[in-house]
N, C-alpha and C positions, 0 to 999 in steps of 0.2 A: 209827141215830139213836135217842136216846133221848128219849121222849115224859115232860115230866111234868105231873100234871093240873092244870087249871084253878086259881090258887088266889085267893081274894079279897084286895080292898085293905085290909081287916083281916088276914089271914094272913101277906100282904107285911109290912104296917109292921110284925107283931110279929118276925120274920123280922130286920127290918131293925135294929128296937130292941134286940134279939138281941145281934148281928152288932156293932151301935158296942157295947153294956155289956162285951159280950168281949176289945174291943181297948181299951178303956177302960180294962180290969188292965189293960194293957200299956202302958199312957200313953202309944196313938194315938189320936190323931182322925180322925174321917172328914169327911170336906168332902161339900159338897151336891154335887158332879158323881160323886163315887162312888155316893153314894145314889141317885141319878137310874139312872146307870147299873145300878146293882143292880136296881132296882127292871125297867126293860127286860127287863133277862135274867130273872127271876122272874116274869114277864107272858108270857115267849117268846116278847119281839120280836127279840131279838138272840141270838148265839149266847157260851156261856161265853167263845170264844176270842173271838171280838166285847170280849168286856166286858174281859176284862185288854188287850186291848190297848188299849180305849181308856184306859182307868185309867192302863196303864202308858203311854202317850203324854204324857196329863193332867200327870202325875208328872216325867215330865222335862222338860216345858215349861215348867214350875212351878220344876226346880231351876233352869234354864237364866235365868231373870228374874233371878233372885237373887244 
């Protein structure tokens, strides 16, 4: 298991503002349950496989409406 440190709720959000500008060249958007969810794992309440699957669950419940 790999430990990472501590990081504050400014280190997150930049992290996160990061993360959307990068997929923003790629003309994605990230929805507020990614974020949430990002933000979790980056806290080291969940685990990385925790966070896609929930994303990847999010995402197909999402097509599945549509």
């Amino acid at each position: 298991m790999i430990l990472m440190k501590k990081m504050s709720s400014k280190e997150i959000d930049e992290i996160i503002e990061n993360v959307k500008a990068s997929l923003a060249v790629e003309n994605i958007k990230v929805d507020n349950i990614s974020v949430i969810t990002g933000k979790k794992y980056l806290n080291g309440e969940i685990s990385s496989k925790e966070a896609i699957d929930s994303i990847t669950e999010y995402i197909r419940n999402k097509q599945l409406r549509q």
